[in-house]
N, C-alpha and C positions, 0 to 999 in steps of 0.2 A: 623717671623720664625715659631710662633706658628701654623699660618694660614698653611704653606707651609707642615708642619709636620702634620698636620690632612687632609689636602688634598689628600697627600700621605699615609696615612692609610687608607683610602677612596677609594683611587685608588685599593691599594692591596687586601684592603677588595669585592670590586667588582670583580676582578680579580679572587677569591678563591671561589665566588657565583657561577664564568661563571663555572669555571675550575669545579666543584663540580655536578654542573646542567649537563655538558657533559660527566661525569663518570658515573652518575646516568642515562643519555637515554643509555647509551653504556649497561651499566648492566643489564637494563630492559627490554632489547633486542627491545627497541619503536623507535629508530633511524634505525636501519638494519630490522626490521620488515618485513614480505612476508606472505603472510595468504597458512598456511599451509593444510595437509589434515584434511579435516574438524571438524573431531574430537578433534585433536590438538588442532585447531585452539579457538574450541569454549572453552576447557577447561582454554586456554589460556587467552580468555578475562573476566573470573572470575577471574585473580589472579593480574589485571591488579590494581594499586595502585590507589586510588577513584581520587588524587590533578593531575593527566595525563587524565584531561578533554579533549576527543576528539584530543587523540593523534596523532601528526605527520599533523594539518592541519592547522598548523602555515603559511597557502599559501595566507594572504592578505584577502583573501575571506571575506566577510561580507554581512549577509541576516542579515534581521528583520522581523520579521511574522507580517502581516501586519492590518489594523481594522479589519479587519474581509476577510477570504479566499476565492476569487471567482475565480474557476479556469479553466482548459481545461485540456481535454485528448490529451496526443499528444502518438502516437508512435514512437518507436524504428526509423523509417524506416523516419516519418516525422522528429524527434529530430535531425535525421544526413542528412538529405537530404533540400533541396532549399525549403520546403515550411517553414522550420524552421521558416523563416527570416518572412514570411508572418503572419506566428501565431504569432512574436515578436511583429511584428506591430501592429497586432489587438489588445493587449495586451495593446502596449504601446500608442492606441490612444482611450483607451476604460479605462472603472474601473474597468476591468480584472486587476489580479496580480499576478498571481500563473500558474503553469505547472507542471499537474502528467504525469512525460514520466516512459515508461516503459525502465523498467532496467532488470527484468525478463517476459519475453512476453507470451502468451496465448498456445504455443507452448513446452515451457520451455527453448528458446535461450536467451540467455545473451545479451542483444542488443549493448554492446564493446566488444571489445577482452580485457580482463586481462592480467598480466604479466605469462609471458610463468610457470613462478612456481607456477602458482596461477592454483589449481584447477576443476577452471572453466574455463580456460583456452579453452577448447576443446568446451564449447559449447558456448561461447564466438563469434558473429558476427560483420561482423565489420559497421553494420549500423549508428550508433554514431561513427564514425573512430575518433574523437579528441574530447573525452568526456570534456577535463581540459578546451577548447575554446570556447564550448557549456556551462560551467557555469561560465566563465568569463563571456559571455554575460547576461545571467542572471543574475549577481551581478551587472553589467552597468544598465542595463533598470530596477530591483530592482524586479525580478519576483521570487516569492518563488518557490522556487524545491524541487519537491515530489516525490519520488521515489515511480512508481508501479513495486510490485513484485507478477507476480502469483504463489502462494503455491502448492496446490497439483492437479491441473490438470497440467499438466506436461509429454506429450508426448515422449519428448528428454530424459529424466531418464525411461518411464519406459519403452522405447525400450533398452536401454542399461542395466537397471536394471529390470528384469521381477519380480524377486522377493520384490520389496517396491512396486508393483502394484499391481492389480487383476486379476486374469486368468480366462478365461471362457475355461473350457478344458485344452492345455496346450499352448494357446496361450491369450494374455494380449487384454484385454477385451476392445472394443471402443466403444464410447457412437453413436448415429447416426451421430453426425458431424463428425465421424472419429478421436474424441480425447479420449487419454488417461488419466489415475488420478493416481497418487501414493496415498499410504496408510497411512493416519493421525494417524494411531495406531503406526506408527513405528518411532523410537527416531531420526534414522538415516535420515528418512527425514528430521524433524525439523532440525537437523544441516547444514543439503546442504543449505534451504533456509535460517536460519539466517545469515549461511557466504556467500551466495551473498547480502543480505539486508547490512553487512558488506564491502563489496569493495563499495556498495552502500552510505555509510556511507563517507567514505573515500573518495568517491567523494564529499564531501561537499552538498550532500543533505541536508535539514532537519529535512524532514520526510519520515518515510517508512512506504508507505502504502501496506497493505497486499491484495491480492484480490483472491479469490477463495478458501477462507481457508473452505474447507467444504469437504463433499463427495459427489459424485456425486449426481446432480438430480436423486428420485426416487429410491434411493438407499436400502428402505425400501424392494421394492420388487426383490432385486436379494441380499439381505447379507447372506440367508444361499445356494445361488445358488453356485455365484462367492467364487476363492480357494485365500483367502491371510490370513495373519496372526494378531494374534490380540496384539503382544509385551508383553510389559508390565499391560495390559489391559485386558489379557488374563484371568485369575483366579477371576475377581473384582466380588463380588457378585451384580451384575445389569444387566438387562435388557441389549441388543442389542444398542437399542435406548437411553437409559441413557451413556453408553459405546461411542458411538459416539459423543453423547454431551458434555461429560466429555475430549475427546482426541483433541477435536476442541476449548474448550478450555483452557485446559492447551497450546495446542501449544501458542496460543495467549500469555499466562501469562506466557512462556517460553521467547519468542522471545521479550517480552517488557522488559524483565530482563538482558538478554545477550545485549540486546541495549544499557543498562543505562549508558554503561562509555562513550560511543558516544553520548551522548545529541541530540540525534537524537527524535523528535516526532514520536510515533508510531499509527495508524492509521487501519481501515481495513472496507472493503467494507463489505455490507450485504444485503442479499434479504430482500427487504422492507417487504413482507408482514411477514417476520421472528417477526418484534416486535408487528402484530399482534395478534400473535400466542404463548400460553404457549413456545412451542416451535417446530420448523421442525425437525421431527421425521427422514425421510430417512437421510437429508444433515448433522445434527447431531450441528446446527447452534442454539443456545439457545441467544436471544439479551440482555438480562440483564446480565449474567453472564461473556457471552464477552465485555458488557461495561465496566464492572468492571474491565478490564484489560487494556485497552485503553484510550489513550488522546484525539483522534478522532474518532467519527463512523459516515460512511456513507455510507447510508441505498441508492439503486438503488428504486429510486421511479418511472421511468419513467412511465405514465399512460398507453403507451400502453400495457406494460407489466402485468394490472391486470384484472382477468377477468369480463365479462361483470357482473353488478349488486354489484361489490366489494362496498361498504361502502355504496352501495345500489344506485350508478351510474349504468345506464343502459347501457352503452358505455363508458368506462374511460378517452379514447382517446380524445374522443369528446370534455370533459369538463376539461380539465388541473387544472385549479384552483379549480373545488371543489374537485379532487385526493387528491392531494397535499395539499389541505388544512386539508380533513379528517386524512390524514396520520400523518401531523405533530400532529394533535390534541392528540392522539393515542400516537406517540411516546415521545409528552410533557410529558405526562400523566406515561408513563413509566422510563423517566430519572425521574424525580421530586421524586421517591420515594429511588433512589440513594443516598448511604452517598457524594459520589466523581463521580456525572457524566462527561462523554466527553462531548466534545463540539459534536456539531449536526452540520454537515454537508454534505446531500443530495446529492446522482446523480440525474440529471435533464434532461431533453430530450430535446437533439438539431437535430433531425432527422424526418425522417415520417416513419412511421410502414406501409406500403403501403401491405404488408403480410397479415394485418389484414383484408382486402378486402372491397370492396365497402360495406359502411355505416358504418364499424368501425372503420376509422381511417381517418384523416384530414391531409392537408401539415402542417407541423409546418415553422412555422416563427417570425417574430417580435412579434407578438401578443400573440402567444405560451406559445413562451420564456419566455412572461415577465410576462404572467400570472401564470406559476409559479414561480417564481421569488417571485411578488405580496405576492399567497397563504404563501410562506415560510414568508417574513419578517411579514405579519399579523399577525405570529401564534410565531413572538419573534426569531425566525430562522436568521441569519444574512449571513451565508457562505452555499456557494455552489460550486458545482462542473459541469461543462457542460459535455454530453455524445455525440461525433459523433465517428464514428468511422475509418468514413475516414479525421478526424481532419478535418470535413470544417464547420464553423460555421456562424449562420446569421450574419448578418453585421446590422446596427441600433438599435443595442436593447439597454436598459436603465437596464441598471444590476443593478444599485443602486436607480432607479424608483424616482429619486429628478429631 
């Protein structure tokens, strides 16, 4: 009888846990939730109560970060289209484990469509047409998901927004590729891009990685040409150049803050020769400072990318492994003096710079590849990132060189 009567307090008592737990999402408005206009939205996820870890993704889903991250770039366009299935493959028959797709693309499209109250809704394409089946499979074949989001080159905002851009005259200023940048001094951008790193979120990513968090190339010689506004930043007693370094990285150690109730890793790409350098003066990109705010950085090293004689290579292209090895030396040398550094994770060159013109650049392949591969793990480096652009990558390479 006794048994029967505490069984049944047991039952009730569970019963009054559920009943309690479903009053409490109703209240916290985390059951019916819809990400609002942006402002809203992000004042919203500071008031969010700390024990609603990664709310609302009670959907089964299960990653694990894996030894160490060696991944591929995939696009928007690859993510929802038939080569998908091919970069799984390669993934899953190789010691790849990982997939940065982009979720915000190089243009400023949303590579899904969101829910019609969302936002983003409008700029939202439907290249990933079933984002929830795309990381179902992902959680099957056990490939980390890393959400790339470009910040502030962003096209699609600053045709529709002239004013968060920069105007030459009174029309919004493109760089020679014909793209556009919003304005890293303005508050109202960091919020557009934290709330799509949020639906990002919400899809069961991991991580959000940021990429283009900067000003534009060469930005030094047109900031008192071009007409945009300087926010909050406006009055600060500093240099131009201090001014930009200071708004590139608060966004950073903004957007890692508004993440933290989504237990999402936060990430962000940067020009290698940035940790060269006290600091890039036009782009406003300072690498110590932006470590300091990040779990991940990773630094685009591709050799073709530096110029001839850089770490005193006479052709960078040529010699992959001593790039990449000078680099990592340089960049040890720079986290190592950090209370809390990120983890070190590299772009690597899976392509040929054929741009560079005969004698300065080589076909990459097998040998390439793994030469830097090599240089990074010599130098204590374990994760990487591959760079094609048209997501085609060599096939035989030894990613983990055992």
């Amino acid at each position: 009888m006794k048994r029967v009567f505490r069984i049944g307090v047991a039952f009730i008592l569970v019963l009054t846990f559920f009943a309690g737990q479903m009053a409490f999402a109703e209240n916290s408005e985390v059951k019916s939730y819809k990400l609002q206009p942006v402002r809203d939205h992000v004042s919203m996820v500071k008031k969010l109560p700390k024990q609603i870890h990664r709310f609302g993704f009670h959907s089964g889903y299960h990653f694990e970060y894996p030894d160490a991250v060696r991944g591929i770039y995939v696009t928007g366009h690859s993510a929802g289209g038939a080569k998908f299935n091919t970069l799984v493959n390669l993934i899953d028959n190789t010691a790849l484990n990982a997939m940065v797709i982009d979720i915000k693309d190089d243009w400023g499209n949303v590579t899904f469509v969101p829910d019609e109250d969302s936002p983003y809704h409008e700029v939202g394409k439907p290249y990933i047409k079933d984002p929830q089946k795309m990381m179902k499979t992902l959680e099957e074949k056990k490939i980390y998901p890393i959400a790339r989001i470009v910040v502030f080159k962003d096209s699609v905002l600053a045709k529709k927004r002239p004013d968060l851009s920069f105007l030459e005259g009174s029309q919004v200023w493109k760089n020679r590729r014909g793209e556009s940048f919003v304005n890293p001094f303005i508050k109202e951008v960091w919020d557009y891009n934290v709330g799509i790193a949020i639906e990002a979120a919400k899809l069961v990513f991991q991580e959000i990685q940021f990429d283009y968090v900067r000003f534009p190339e060469g930005f030094e010689t047109r900031d008192t040409i071009l007409k945009y506004g300087y926010g909050d930043y406006k009055d600060l007693d500093m240099d131009n150049v201090q001014k930009r370094v200071k708004a590139v990285t608060d966004f950073v150690a903004y957007a890692k803050e508004q993440l933290e109730p989504y237990g999402v890793q936060v990430s962000v790409d940067i020009f290698g020769y940035t940790a060269t350098l006290p600091e890039a003066p036009g782009i406003g990109q300072n690498f110590s400072k932006i470590c300091e705010n990040v779990d991940v950085i990773s630094s685009m090293i591709y050799p073709s990318h530096w110029s001839d004689y850089y770490f005193g290579i006479p052709k960078p292209d040529l010699d992959p492994y001593r790039l990449v090895s000078e680099y990592a030396k340089e960049e040890n040398r720079i986290l190592a003096r950090l209370e809390n550094p990120p983890v070190s994770r590299p772009w690597i060159q899976d392509f040929t710079a054929s741009w560079l013109g005969p004698g300065s650049y080589q076909v990459y392949g097998k040998a390439q590849v793994e030469a830097q591969i090599k240089a990074l793990y010599d130098n204590g480096i374990k994760e990487f990132l591959l760079w094609n652009a048209g997501n085609i990558y060599t096939q035989n390479v030894n990613y983990t060189l055992q």
